[in-house]
MIMI-225667 format. One record per residue (C-alpha): residue in three letters; x, y, z. Coordinates in steps of 0.5 Angstrom, whole numbers, plus 500, padded with zeros to 3 digits. Each point is the difference from the previous one (the first is absolute). Layout:
% residues N
ALAXYZ/...
//
This chain:
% residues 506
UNK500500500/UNK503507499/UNK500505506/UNK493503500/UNK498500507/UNK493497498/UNK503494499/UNK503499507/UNK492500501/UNK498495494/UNK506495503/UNK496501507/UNK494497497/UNK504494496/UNK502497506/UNK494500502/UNK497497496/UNK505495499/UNK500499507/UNK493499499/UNK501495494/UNK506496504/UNK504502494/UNK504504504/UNK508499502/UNK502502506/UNK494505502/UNK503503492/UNK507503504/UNK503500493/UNK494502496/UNK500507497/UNK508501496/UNK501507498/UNK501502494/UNK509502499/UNK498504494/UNK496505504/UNK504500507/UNK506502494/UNK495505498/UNK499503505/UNK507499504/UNK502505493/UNK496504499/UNK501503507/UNK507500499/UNK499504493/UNK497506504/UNK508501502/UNK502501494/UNK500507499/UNK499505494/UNK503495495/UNK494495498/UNK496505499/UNK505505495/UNK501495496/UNK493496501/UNK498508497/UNK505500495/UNK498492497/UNK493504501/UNK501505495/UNK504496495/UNK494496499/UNK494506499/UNK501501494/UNK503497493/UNK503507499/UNK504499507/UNK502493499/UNK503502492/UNK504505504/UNK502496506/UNK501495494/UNK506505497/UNK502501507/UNK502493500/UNK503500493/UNK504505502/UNK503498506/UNK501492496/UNK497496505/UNK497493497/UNK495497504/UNK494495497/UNK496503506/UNK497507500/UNK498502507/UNK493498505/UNK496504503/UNK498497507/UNK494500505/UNK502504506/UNK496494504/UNK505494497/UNK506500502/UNK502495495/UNK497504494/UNK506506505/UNK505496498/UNK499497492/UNK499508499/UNK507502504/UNK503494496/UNK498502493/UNK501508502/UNK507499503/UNK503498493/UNK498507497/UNK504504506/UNK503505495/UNK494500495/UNK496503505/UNK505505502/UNK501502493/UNK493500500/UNK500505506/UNK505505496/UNK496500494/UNK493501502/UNK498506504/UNK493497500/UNK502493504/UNK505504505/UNK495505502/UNK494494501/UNK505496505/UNK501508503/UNK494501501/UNK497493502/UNK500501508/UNK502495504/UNK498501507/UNK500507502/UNK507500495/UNK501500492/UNK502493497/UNK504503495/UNK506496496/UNK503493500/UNK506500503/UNK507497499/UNK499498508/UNK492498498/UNK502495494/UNK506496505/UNK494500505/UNK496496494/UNK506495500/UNK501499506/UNK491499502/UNK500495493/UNK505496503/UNK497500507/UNK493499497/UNK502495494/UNK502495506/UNK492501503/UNK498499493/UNK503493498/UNK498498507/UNK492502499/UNK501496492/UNK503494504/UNK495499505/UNK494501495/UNK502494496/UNK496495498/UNK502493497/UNK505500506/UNK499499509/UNK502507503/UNK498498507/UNK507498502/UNK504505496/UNK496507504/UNK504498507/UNK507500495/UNK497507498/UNK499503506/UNK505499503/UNK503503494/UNK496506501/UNK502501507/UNK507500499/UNK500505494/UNK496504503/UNK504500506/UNK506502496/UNK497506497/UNK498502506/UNK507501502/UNK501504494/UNK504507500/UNK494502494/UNK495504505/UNK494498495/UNK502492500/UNK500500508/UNK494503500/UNK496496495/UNK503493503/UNK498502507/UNK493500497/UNK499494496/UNK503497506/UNK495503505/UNK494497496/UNK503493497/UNK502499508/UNK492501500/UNK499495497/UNK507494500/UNK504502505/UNK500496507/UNK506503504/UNK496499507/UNK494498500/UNK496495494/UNK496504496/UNK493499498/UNK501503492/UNK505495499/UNK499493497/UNK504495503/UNK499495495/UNK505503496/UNK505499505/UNK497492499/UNK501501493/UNK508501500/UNK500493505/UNK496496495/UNK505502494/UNK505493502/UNK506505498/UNK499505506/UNK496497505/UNK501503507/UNK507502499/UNK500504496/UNK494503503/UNK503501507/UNK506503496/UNK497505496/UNK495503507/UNK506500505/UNK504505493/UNK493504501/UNK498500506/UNK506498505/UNK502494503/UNK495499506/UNK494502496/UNK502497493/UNK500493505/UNK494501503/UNK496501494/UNK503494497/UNK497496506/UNK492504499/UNK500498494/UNK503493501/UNK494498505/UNK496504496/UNK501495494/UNK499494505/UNK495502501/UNK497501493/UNK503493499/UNK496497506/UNK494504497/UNK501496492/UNK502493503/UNK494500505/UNK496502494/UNK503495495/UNK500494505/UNK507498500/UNK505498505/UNK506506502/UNK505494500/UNK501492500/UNK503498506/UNK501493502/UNK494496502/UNK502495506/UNK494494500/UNK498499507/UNK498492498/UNK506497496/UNK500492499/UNK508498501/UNK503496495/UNK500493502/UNK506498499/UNK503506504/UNK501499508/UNK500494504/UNK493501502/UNK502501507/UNK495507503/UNK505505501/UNK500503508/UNK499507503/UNK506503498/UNK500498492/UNK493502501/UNK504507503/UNK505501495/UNK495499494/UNK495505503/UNK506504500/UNK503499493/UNK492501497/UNK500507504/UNK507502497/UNK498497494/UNK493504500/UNK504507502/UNK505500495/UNK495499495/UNK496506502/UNK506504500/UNK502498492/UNK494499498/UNK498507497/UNK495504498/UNK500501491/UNK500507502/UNK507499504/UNK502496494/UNK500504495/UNK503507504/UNK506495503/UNK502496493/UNK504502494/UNK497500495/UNK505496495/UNK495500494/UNK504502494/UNK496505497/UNK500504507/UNK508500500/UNK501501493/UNK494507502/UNK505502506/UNK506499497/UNK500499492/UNK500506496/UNK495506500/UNK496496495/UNK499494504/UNK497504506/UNK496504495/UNK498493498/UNK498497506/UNK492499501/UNK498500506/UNK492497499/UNK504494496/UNK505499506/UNK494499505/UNK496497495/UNK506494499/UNK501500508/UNK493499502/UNK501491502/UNK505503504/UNK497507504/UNK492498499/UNK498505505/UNK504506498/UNK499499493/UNK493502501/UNK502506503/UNK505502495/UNK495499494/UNK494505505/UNK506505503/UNK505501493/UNK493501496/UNK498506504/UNK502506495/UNK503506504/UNK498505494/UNK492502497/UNK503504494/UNK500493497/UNK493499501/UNK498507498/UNK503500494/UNK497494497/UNK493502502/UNK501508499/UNK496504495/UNK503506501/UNK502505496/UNK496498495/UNK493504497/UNK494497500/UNK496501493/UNK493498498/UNK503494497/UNK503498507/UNK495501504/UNK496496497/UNK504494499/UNK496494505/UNK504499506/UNK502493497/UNK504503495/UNK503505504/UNK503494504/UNK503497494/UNK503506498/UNK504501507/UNK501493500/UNK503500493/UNK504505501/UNK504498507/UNK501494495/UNK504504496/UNK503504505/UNK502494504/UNK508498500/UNK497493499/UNK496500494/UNK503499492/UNK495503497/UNK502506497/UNK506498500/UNK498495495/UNK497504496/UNK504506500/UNK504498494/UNK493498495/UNK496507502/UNK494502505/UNK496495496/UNK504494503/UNK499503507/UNK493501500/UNK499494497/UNK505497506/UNK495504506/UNK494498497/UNK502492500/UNK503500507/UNK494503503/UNK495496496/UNK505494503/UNK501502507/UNK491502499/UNK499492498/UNK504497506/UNK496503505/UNK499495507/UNK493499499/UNK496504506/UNK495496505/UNK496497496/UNK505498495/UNK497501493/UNK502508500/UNK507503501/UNK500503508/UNK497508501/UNK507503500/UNK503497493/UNK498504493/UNK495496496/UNK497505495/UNK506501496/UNK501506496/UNK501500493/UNK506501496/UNK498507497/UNK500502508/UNK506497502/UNK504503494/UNK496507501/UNK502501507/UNK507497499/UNK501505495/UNK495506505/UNK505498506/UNK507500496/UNK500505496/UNK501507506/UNK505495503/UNK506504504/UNK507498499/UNK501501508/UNK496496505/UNK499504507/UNK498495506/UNK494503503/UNK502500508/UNK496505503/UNK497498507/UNK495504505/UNK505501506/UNK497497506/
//
């Protein structure tokens, strides 16, 4: 979910009402996961507003270039004078976007030069940023100062910027990857805090404060934060506990960093004991001593052994019994002590870049599962838990788009078909532009509409068994629509995708 308080509200409401079901785990403690894309928003955002005049001169500027086709010819001669070779032309940005911030500083920071050249030559520009009121001050003119600002915020910002790409991923778990990132996080930003840079310092120092709102456990557990990241990393065979306990003790020092590490352990056992009570499977397999055992018969001397043979073997079935307690341990306490000695995970830990980027995490447990039952139940709920909504908004947004009497009086089973179709093109995983993209766009259409007709017939059936079930499309559009609206929704595509991540902030 992302941050707008309503949710904390409709989270109450779902564990109660799982609870009611007896659906619920653990009275729901690890229900509601936070979105990571809009903490990052909010968390840059805040630290945007120390930043100063320079974001807005140059926002101003890229503003005025833009206005016009005659400002644009201008500035485009300001570029050819100054020799600059750019694909790219510059991107004005949304204030509200962080991200859109820092695509429009990137592409503005290559034309430095023709935006002061610009500057010199047109009085008009110069006297429209001199005017423009910044606060109770004049804005005025990019300065030398103000573009090595712009570099220095594009190299912070582009480091948030991949880091919010990573975690919106789709085709790949990224619930044990968030615990990496923000320790990550918390140590860049500590370096910055301790910047000679004023303007650095102070916007570290912010978006510390309001990640610390929602990640950060340096005293006390903190109710925003969802642990079963941290169950996450131990579930990923390489890591496991160690590397968990090496990476809190770095951030949070050696007394908090163990303590933590202990919380999260019993809190896990105690998921454990949740999932093995609900699958019915024993925690361990110790050794079972029959009461009633018939000697062989040609064993002893058939001679009925006194007290004390009745004393020693009392004694000798009791040691028996109690180190048998004490080796017999649970799966869980197996999997945190063990090496594993699976080559794909030492090939992950100590091979190349590639074997560690190769490694499928959902693959390893799915192999493991004769050998960890119980925790690789676990593992396949925990790692499913995306800890972004960007992906899921994407797919089902219709933003951006205008409505036109054609569209709104598409039937809702023909809007569905055109959302679903398009994510299937969108999606990483599918082929069918690719396999069209060298036979023109008569290819794709026909590719689209074959695998929705296909994906349509092999519907489960609903309760009653003669019609598919409510939530998959039967009435299936014609060929004439899929290629229509193909066509309708592709043909004002940006060449840039902005993510959008704006939350209400609690």
């Amino acid at each position: 979910m992302d941050n707008a308080s309503v949710n904390d509200v409709v989270a109450i409401h779902m564990k109660e009402q799982l609870k009611e079901w007896g659906s619920d785990i653990l009275d729901g403690k690890y229900l509601q996961m936070r979105c990571v894309a809009h903490i990052i928003n909010l968390a840059v955002k805040d630290g945007l507003k120390e930043t100063g005049k320079f974001v807005e001169r140059v926002r101003e500027s890229v503003k005025w270039v833009k206005s016009t086709p005659a400002r644009s010819r201008k500035f485009k001669d300001c570029i050819d004078f100054e020799k600059i070779v750019s694909k790219k032309f510059v991107s004005l940005d949304v204030a509200t976007r962080w991200n859109s911030t820092y695509l429009m500083l990137e592409s503005a920071k290559p034309f430095e030069k023709a935006f002061q050249t610009l500057a010199r030559n047109d009085k008009k520009f110069k006297k429209h940023l001199n005017e423009k009121k910044y606060g109770m001050e004049s804005l005025g003119i990019t300065t030398s100062d103000d573009w090595s600002s712009v570099g220095r915020l594009i190299d912070y910002l582009k480091l948030f910027y991949d880091l919010t790409v990573r975690v919106s991923g789709t085709s790949y778990v990224t619930l044990h990857l968030l615990f990496d990132e923000v320790c990550e996080m918390y140590t860049m930003i500590s370096d910055w805090a301790d910047n000679i840079d004023f303007e650095v310092s102070c916007m570290a120092e912010r978006i510390k404060s309001k990640l610390a709102k929602y990640w950060f456990e340096d005293e006390l557990e903190n109710s925003k934060m969802n642990r079963l990241c941290y169950m996450a990393v131990i579930l990923d065979p390489r890591l496991k506990v160690e590397y968990l306990e090496q990476a809190l003790k770095k951030v949070y020092g050696e007394s908090r960093g163990k303590a933590l590490v202990e919380e999260v352990k019993d809190e896990m056992r105690l998921l454990f004991d949740h999932y093995k009570h609900r699958l019915g499977l024993p925690s361990s397999s110790p050794i079972v001593i029959q009461e009633d055992v018939q000697e062989p018969s040609g064993s002893g001397d058939g001679k009925k052994k006194g007290k004390i043979w009745g004393d020693f073997r009392k004694m000798k079935r009791e040691a028996i019994l109690k180190g048998t307690r004490k080796s017999s341990k649970s799966e869980f306490d197996r999997y945190l002590e063990e090496e594993e000695d699976d080559e794909v995970v030492t090939r992950a830990l100590v091979g190349s870049e590639e074997d560690e980027y190769k490694f499928d995490i959902l693959g390893w447990w799915s192999r493991s599962g004769m050998k960890y039952p119980t925790i690789s139940e676990m593992a396949r709920d925990i790692l499913a838990v995306p800890i972004s909504t960007v992906a899921s908004e994407s797919a089902f947004s219709t933003g951006g788009r205008v409505l036109d009497s054609f569209r709104t009086s598409l039937s809702p089973e023909v809007v569905e078909a055109l959302i679903c179709c398009e994510d299937w093109i969108r999606s990483s995983d599918s082929e069918l532009v690719a396999d069209g993209e060298d036979e023109g766009d008569e290819v794709v259409f026909q590719n689209v509409y074959a695998a929705f007709q296909t994906r349509s017939a092999s519907a489960p059936a609903g309760p009653s068994g003669s019609s598919p079930a409510t939530h998959v499309l039967v009435p299936s559009p014609t060929m004439s629509q899929v290629e229509e609206d193909y066509v309708d929704d592709n043909s004002d595509e940006n060449d840039e995708t902005y993510v959008d991540i704006e939350p209400d902030e609690e």
